[in-house]
ZAZAPA-494816 format. One line per field, with one value per residue (C-alpha): residue number from 0; residue in three letters; x, y, z. Coordinates in steps of 0.05 Angstrom, whole numbers, m for minus. Layout:
minu c(NUM, ...)
kelum c(ALA, ...)
x c(X, ...)
y c(Y, ...)
z c(Z, ...)
END
This chain:
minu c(0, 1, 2, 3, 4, 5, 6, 7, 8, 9, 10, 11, 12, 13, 14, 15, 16, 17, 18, 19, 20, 21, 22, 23, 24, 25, 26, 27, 28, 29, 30, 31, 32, 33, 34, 35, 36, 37, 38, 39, 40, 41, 42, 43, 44, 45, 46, 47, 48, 49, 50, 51, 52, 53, 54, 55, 56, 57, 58, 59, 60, 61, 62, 63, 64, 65, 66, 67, 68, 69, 70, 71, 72, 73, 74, 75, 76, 77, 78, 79, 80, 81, 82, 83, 84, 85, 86, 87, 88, 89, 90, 91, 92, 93, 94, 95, 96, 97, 98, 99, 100, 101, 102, 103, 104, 105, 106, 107, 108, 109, 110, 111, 112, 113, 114, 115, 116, 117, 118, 119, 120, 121, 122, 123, 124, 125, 126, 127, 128, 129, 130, 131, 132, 133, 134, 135, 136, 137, 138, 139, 140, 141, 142, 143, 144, 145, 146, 147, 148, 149, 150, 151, 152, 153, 154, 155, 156, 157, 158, 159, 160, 161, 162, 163, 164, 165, 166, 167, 168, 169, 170, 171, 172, 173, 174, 175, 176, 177, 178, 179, 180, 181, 182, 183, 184, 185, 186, 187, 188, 189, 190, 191, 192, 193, 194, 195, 196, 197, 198, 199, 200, 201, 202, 203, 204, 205, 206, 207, 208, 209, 210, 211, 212, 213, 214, 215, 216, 217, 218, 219, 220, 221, 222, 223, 224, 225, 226, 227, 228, 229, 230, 231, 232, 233, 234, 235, 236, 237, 238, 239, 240, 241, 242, 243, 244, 245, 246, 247, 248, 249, 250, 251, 252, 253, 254, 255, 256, 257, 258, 259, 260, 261, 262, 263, 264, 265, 266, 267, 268, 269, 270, 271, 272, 273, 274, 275, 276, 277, 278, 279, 280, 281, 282, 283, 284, 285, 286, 287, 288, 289, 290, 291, 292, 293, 294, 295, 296, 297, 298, 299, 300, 301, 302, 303, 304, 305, 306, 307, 308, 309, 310, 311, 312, 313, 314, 315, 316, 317, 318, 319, 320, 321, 322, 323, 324, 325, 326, 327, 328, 329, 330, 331, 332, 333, 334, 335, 336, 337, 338, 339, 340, 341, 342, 343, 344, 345, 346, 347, 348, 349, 350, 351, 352, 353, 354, 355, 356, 357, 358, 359, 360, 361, 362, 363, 364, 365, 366, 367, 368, 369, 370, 371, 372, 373, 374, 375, 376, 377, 378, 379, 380, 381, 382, 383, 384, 385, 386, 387, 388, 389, 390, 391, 392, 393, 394, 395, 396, 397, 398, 399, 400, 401, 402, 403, 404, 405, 406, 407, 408, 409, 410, 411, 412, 413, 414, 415, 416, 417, 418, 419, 420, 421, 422, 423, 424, 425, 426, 427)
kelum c(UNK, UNK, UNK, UNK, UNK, UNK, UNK, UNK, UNK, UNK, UNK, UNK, UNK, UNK, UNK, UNK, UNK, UNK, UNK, UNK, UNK, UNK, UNK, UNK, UNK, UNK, UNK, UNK, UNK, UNK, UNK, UNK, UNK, UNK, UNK, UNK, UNK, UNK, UNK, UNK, UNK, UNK, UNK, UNK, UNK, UNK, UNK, UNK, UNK, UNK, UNK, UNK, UNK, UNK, UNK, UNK, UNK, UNK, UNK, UNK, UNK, UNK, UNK, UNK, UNK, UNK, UNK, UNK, UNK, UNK, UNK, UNK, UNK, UNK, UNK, UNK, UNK, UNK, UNK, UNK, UNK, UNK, UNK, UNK, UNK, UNK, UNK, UNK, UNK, UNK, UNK, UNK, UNK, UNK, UNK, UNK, UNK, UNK, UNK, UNK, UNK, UNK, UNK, UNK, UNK, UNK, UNK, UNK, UNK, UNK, UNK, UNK, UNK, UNK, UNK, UNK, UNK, UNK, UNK, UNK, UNK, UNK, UNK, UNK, UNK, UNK, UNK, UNK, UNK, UNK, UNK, UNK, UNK, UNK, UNK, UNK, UNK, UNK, UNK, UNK, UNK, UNK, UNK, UNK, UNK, UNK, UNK, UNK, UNK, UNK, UNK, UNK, UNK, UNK, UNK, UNK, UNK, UNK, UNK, UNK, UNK, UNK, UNK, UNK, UNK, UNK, UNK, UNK, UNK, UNK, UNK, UNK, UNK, UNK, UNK, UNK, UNK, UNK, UNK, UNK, UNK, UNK, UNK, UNK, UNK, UNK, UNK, UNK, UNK, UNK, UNK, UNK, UNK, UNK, UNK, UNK, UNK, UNK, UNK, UNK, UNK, UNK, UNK, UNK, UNK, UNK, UNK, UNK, UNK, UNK, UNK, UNK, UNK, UNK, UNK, UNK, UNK, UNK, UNK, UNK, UNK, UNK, UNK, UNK, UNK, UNK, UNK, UNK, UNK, UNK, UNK, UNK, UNK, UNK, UNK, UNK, UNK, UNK, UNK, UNK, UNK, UNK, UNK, UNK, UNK, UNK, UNK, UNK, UNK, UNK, UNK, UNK, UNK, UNK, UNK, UNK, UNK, UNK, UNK, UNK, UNK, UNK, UNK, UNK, UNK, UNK, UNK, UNK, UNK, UNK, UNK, UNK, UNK, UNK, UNK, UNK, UNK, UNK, UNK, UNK, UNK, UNK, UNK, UNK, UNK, UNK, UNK, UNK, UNK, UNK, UNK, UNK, UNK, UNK, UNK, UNK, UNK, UNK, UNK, UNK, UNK, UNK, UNK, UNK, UNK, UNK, UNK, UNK, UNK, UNK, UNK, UNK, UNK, UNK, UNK, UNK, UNK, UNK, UNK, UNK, UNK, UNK, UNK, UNK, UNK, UNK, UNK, UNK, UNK, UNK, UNK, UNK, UNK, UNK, UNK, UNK, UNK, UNK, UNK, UNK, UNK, UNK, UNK, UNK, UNK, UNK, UNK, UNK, UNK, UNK, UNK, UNK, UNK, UNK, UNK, UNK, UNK, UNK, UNK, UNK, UNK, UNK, UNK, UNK, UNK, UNK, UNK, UNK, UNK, UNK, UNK, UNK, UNK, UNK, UNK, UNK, UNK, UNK, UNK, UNK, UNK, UNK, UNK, UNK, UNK, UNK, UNK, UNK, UNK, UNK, UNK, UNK, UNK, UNK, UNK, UNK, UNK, UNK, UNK, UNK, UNK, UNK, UNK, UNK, UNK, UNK, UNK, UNK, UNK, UNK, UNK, UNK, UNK, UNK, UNK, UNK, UNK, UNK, UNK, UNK, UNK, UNK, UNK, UNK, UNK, UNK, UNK, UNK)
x c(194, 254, 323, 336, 269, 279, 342, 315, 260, 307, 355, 307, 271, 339, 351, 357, 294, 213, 200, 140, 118, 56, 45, 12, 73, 106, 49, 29, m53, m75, m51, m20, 34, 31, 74, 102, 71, 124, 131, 133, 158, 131, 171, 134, 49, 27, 0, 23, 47, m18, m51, 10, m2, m78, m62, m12, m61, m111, m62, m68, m1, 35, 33, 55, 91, 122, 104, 157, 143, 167, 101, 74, 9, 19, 53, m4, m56, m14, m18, m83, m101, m51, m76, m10, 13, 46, 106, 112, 123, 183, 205, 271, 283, 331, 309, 244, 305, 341, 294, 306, 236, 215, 233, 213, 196, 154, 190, 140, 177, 192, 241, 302, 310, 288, 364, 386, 334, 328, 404, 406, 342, 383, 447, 408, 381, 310, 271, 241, 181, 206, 155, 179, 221, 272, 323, 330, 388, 421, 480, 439, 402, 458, 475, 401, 417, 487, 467, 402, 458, 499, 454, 423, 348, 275, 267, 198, 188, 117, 109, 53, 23, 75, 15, m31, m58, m67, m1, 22, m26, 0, 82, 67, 37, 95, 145, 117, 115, 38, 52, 110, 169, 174, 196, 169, 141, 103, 88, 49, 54, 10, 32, 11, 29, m29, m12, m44, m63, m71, m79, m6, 31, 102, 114, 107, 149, 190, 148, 161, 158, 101, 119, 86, 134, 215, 231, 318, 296, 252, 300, 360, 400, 364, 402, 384, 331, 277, 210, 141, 79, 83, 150, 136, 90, 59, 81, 155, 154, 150, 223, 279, 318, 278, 249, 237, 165, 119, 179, 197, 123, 78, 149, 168, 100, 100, 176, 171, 119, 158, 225, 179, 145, 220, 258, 300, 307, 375, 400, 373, 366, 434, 414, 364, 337, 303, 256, 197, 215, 180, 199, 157, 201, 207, 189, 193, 166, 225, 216, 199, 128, 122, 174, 180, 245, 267, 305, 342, 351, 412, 360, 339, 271, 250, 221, 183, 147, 116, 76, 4, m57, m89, m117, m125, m49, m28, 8, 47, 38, 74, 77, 97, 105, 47, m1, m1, m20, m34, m32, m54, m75, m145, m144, m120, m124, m103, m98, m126, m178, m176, m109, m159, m173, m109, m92, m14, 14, 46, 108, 102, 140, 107, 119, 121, 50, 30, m48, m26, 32, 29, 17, 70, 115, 101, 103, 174, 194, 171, 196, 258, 245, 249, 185, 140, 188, 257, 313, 351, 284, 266, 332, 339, 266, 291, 350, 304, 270, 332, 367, 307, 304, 380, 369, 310, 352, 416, 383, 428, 426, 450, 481, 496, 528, 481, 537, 575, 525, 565, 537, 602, 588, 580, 617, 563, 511, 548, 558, 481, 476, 497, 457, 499, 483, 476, 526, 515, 470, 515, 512, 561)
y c(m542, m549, m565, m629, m646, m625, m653, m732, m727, m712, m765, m814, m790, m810, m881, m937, m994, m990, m934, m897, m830, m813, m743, m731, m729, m678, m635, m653, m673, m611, m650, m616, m655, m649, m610, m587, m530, m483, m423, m354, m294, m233, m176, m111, m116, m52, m48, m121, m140, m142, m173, m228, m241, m257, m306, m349, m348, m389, m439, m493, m512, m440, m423, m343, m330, m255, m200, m141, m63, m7, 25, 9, 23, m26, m79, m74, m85, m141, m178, m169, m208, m263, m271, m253, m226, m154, m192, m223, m162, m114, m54, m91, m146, m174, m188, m229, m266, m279, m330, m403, m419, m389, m426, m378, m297, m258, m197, m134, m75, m14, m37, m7, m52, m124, m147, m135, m170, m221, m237, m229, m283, m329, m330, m346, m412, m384, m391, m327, m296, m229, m179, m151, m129, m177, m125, m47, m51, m112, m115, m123, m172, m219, m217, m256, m298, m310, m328, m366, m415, m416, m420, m477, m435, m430, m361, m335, m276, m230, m241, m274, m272, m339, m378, m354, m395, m348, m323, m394, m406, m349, m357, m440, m416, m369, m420, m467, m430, m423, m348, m359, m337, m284, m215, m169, m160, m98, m83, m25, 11, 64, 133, 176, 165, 139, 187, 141, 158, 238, 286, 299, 332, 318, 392, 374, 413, 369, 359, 320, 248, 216, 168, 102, 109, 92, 140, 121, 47, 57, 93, 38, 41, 93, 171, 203, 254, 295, 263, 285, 234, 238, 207, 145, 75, 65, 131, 110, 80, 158, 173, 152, 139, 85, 62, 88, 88, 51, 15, m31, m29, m47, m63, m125, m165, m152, m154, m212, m239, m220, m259, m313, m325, m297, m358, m306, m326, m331, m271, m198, m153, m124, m61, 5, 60, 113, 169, 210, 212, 259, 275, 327, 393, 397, 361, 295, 254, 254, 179, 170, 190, 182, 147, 99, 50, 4, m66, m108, m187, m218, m272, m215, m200, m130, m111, m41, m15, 47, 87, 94, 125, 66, 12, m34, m37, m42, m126, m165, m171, m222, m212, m264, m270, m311, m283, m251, m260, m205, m226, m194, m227, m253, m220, m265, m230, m280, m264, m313, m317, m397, m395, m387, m464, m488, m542, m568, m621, m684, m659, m590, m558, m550, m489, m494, m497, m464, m442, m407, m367, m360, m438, m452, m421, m466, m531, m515, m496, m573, m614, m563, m550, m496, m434, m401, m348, m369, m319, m325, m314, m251, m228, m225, m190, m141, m131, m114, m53, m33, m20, 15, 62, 72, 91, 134, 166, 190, 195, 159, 82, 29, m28, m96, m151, m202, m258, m197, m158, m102, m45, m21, 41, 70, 90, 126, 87, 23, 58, 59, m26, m13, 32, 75, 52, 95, 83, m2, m20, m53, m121, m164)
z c(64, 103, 58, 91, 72, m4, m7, 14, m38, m88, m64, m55, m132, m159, m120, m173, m164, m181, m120, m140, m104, m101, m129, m68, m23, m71, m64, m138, m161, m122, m49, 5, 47, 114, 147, 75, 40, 8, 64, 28, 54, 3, m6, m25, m25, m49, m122, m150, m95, m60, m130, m114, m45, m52, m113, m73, m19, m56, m64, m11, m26, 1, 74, 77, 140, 131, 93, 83, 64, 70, 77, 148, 108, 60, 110, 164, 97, 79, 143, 150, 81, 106, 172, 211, 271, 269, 281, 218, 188, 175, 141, 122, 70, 104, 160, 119, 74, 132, 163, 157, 165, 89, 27, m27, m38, m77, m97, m119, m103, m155, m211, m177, m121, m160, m176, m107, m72, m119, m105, m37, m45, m78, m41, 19, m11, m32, m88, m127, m152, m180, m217, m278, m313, m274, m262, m276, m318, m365, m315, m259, m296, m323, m242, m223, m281, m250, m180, m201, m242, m188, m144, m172, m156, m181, m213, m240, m263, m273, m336, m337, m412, m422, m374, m421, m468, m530, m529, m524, m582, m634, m612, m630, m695, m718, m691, m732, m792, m799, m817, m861, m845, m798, m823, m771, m705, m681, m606, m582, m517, m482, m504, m433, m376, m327, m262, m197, m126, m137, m179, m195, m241, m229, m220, m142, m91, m33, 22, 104, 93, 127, 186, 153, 99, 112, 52, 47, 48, m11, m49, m36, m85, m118, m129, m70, m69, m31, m22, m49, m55, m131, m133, m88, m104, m162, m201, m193, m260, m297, m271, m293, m235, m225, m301, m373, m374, m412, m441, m385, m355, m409, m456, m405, m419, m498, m523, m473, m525, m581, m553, m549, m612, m647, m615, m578, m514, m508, m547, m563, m613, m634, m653, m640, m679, m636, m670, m645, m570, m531, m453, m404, m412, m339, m278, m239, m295, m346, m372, m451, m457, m534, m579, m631, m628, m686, m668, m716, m695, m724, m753, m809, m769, m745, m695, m682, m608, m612, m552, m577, m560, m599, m552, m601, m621, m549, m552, m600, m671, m710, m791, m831, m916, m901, m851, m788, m712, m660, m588, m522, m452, m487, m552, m616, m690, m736, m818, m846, m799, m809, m769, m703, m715, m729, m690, m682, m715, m676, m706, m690, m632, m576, m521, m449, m429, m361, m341, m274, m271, m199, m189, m242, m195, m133, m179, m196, m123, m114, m180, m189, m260, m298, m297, m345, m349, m318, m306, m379, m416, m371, m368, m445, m456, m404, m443, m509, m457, m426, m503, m520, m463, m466, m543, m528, m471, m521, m585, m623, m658, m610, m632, m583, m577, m546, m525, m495, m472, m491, m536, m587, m616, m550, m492, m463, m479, m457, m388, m384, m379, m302, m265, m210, m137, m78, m13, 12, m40, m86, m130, m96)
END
C-alpha cells in the first residue's frame, strides 16, 4: 500500500457527509483490494521467523516481496516458501527497510538485534511485527515505544497468547473480580535449557565460520566474540550476551499474561527478590538455568516465576481471596470449576479480543488502530523479564521505579536497563 494511497483513505474516512466505504476497499470482510495488499518485507526466517513467514502467507491480504537473513541457508529457504527471486533477498536489513515498495516488516531475529531494527523500521515509515520480548533491555525498549509514538506506527509484538481466547477468557474473569480480589499470581518457566540443532554442550571450542553465515552481522550490536555453531540460531537465547534464558523466552508470553490479567500494562513491578539461581559453572551457556524471582506490584499483588521441571505449572496462574484461574495457550484450570461457564456481564469489562495474532496485525496496518499486543503493553512485560534477569544476574533485591524506569537501590544494577553496543550499532 503505497502512503499516498493510505493517506487519501484516511482523509477521505474523515470527510464530513454520509460517505460509506465498503469494507471491501479497506481490505476488511476477508476482500483483497486491488492493487493494495499490505507488502511485507520479513526480517530474519529461521526458527519463528520461518513459523511467521508461512502464517502471513495464508493471508490474501499480504503480498511478501523480500526476505532478509543473515544465513544464506535460511534466506534461500525463505524465498523459496515465498516464491521469490534470489534478488529479493539480502544479508542486510537495511537494504530490505530501505525499499519504498514495502509497507510493513516482520522482525524474527535473536533478541539482541529487535530494538534496532524495530527502530530503524519505524523511522523509515514502516509498520512492525517484532517477535518477543520487544527489545533486549528496558532502555532499548522505552526507545520502540518512543519512535512507534512518534512515529505515529503499527507495532505488534509475538506475543501471541493475547489472540487467544482462553487467556482472554481467565484475564476478563480476574479483571472482573470473579476470583476476588487478586493477591497473587504464579508463572512457571522451564527449568533446563532445551539445547537445538546438535548435540552441544556449550563447552564448544571456536571454530571457521561457515560461508552461508555472515557471522559480524549476526552479532551487531552484540560483544564481539569467536564463532562456534552452539552459539548461533536458535541456542542464542542460553547466553547472556544475547538473553537470560528461559526468563525472556518462555518469561515474555507468561508475565505478558500476568500484566494482562493484573491491569499492568502501563507500569511494572517495582521490586525483585531473587533466590535459588543456578548458572552452568563454566561454558557458553551462562544464562539463569534455575531460579526463583519474587515481584511486588505497587497495587499490593505478588507475583512469583519460578523455572520448573513441572509441565503442568509452565503458564499463568491467577489466585484470588476467592478462587483461582491458571492459563496456558489451550489449557484453563479454574477453582471453582463453575468459573469455566461463566459468562460476562453487559457491565463487565471487556478485553481486546483478537483470534489471529498474525491477522490482527495486518487489520491494524489497514484501520491504524492499536494491536493485540502494541509496543507500551510489550514493552512493560519485557520490563517484568528484564528486572528479573538483572536480579538473578547480581543477586541482590531490585527495586524500580516504573514512571522512571529507573531502578534506585542500584547503580549497578540500574546500569544493566541499557545493554552496551558494539562499534555502529547504536540506538539513535
Amino acid at each position: 500500500m503505497s502512503s499516498t494511497r493510505r493517506g487519501f483513505l484516511k482523509s477521505t474516512l474523515g470527510l464530513a457527509g454520509p460517505l460509506i466505504v465498503p469494507g471491501s476497499v479497506l481490505g476488511k470482510d476477508g476482500a483483497t483490494p486491488p492493487n493494495e495488499r499490505i507488502q511485507l518485507g520479513c526480517i530474519g526466517v529461521g526458527g519463528m521467523g520461518s513459523g511467521n513467514l508461512a502464517a502471513f502467507l495464508q493471508d490474501k491480504r499480504v503480498k511478501v516481496l523480500g526476505i532478509c537473513d543473515v544465513d544464506a541457508n535460511h534466506r534461500a529457504k525463505g524465498l523459496d516458501t515465498a516464491g521469490l527471486k534470489p534478488e529479493a533477498g539480502t544479508g542486510d536489513f537495511r537494504e530490505l527497510i530501505a525499499r519504498k515498495d514495502i509497507d510493513a516488516v516482520m522482525i524474527a531475529t535473536p533478541d539482541h538485534w529487535h530494538a534496532l531494527i524495530t527502530g530503524a523500521a519505524i523511522k523509515s515509515g514502516k509498520d512492525a511485527y517484532c517477535e518477543k520480548p520487544l527489545a533486549a533491555s528496558v532502555v532499548e525498549g522505552r526507545y520502540v515505544c518512543r519512535l512507534a509514538e512518534q512515529h505515529k506506527r503499527v507495532i505488534q509484538c509475538g506475543t501471541w497468547r493475547r489472540s487467544g481466547i482462553y487467556t482472554r477468557m481467565a484475564c476478563e474473569w480476574v479483571r472482573n473480580g470473579y476470583i476476588g480480589k487478586l493477591k497473587q499470581i504464579e508463572v512457571g518457566v522451564p527449568a533446563k535449557f532445551e539445547i537445538r540443532h546438535g548435540k552441544f554442550t556449550g563447552l564448544e571450542q571456536p571454530e571457521a565460520t561457515p560461508k552461508e553465515l555472515d557471522y559480524d552481522m549476526w552479532l551487531g550490536p552484540a560483544p564481539d566474540a569467536p564463532y562456534t555453531a552452539a552459539r548461533c540460531h536458535f541456542n542464542f537465547r542460553w547466553n547472556t550476551d544475547y538473553a537470560p534464558g528461559y526468563i525472556t523466552d518462555w518469561g515474555a508470553h507468561f508475565l505478558d499474561v500476568a500484566q494482562w490479567g493484573n491491569d499492568s500494562d502501563n507500569t511494572a513491578p517495582i521490586s525483585v527478590m531473587p533466590s535459588e539461581v543456578m548458572h552452568r559453572d563454566r561454558g557458553l551457556y551462562n544464562a539463569p538455568e534455575a531460579f526463583r524471582l519474587d515481584y511486588h506490584y505497587a497495587n499490593g499483588v505478588e507475583m512469583t516465576m519460578i523455572s520448573t521441571t513441572d509441565k503442568a505449572l509452565w503458564g499463568t496462574k491467577f489466585i484470588g481471596e476467592e478462587g483461582s484461574v491458571f492459563t496456558e495457550n489451550s489449557k484453563l484450570i479454574t477453582n471453582p470449576e463453575s468459573l469455566r461457564t461463566t459468562k460476562l456481564k453487559p457491565t463487565d469489562k471487556k478485553l481486546y479480543e483478537s483470534n489471529n495474532h498474525h491477522r490482527n496485525f495486518i487489520d491494524c496496518v489497514y484501520s491504524r488502530k492499536t494491536t493485540a499486543s502494541p509496543a507500551e503493553a510489550a514493552h512493560r512485560a519485557a520490563t517484568c523479564c528484564h528486572l528479573g534477569g538483572i536480579a538473578a544476574t547480581t543477586g541482590t533485591e531490585i527495586q524500580f521505579d516504573p514512571t522512571k524506569e529507573a531502578i534506585t537501590n542500584s547503580d549497578a544494577g540500574h546500569k544493566m536497563l541499557k545493554r552496551e553496543m558494539r562499534g555502529e550499532w547504536q540506538l539513535s
